[in-house]
N, C-alpha and C positions, 0 to 999 in steps of 0.2 A: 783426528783426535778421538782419543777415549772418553767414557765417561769416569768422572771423578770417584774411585774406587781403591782399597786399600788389595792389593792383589792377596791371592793365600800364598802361595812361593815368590822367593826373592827377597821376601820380610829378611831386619836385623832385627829390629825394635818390636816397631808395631807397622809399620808395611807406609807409613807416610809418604815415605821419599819415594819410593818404589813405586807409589798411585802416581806421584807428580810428576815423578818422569815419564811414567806412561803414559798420563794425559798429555803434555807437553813435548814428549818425543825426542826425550834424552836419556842416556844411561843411568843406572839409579844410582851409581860410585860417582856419578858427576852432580848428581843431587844431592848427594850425602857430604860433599867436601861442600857445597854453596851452602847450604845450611852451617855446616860447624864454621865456617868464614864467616856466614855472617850473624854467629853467636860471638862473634869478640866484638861487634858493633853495641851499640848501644839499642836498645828496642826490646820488646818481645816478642821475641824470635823463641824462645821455648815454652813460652804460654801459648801462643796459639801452635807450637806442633803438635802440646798437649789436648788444644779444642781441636785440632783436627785429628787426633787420636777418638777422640768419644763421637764428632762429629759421622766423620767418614763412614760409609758401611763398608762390607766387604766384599771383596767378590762374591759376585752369585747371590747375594741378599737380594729380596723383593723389594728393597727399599731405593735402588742402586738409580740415580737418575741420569736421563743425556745430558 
């Protein structure tokens, strides 16, 4: 596994889905249809893709932890 990071290519958005399948070691087109799935559930599910927008650093930042 990778560390938790927003990659710079493959971003639609802001590179969320794209870090978590990296880390997790799925396609990021299969990250992106489980997330809009499970926006028809009930929860916040787009508040924290939002905290993990500001959260996450980016590829290559000095901040990027294992």
């Amino acid at each position: 596994m990778s560390a938790l990071v927003r990659p710079r290519h493959g971003r639609m958005i802001a590179g969320v889905c794209a870090g978590l399948a990296d880390r997790f070691g799925t396609s990021a087109p299969t990250m992106r249809v489980i997330f809009l799935l499970s926006c028809l559930l009930p929860g916040p599910q787009f508040l924290l893709y939002l905290a993990l927008w500001l959260l996450l650093p980016n590829e290559g930042s000095t901040k990027a932890a294992v």
